[in-house]
Steps between C-alpha positions, in 0.01 A plus 500: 500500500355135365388442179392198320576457166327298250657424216847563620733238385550692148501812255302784721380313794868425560576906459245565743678227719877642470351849510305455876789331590688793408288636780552231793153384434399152616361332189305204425546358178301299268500341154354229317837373421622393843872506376480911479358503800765344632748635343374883592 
């Protein structure tokens, strides 16, 4: 599974992120804070 995640550095977007990679997913994260994106 991929996803892409928008959104994901913080509060749900970063849920969604641990969650899928809960899974094994391959996910693509992005933020407009480029910090939590970095940091996911």
């Amino acid at each position: 599974m991929t996803a892409l995640v928008t959104g994901g550095g913080r509060g749900i977007g970063y849920a969604i992120v641990e969650e899928l990679g809960g899974f094994g997913a391959k996910i693509y994260v992005c933020d407009i804070s480029r910090l939590c994106s970095i940091k996911v």
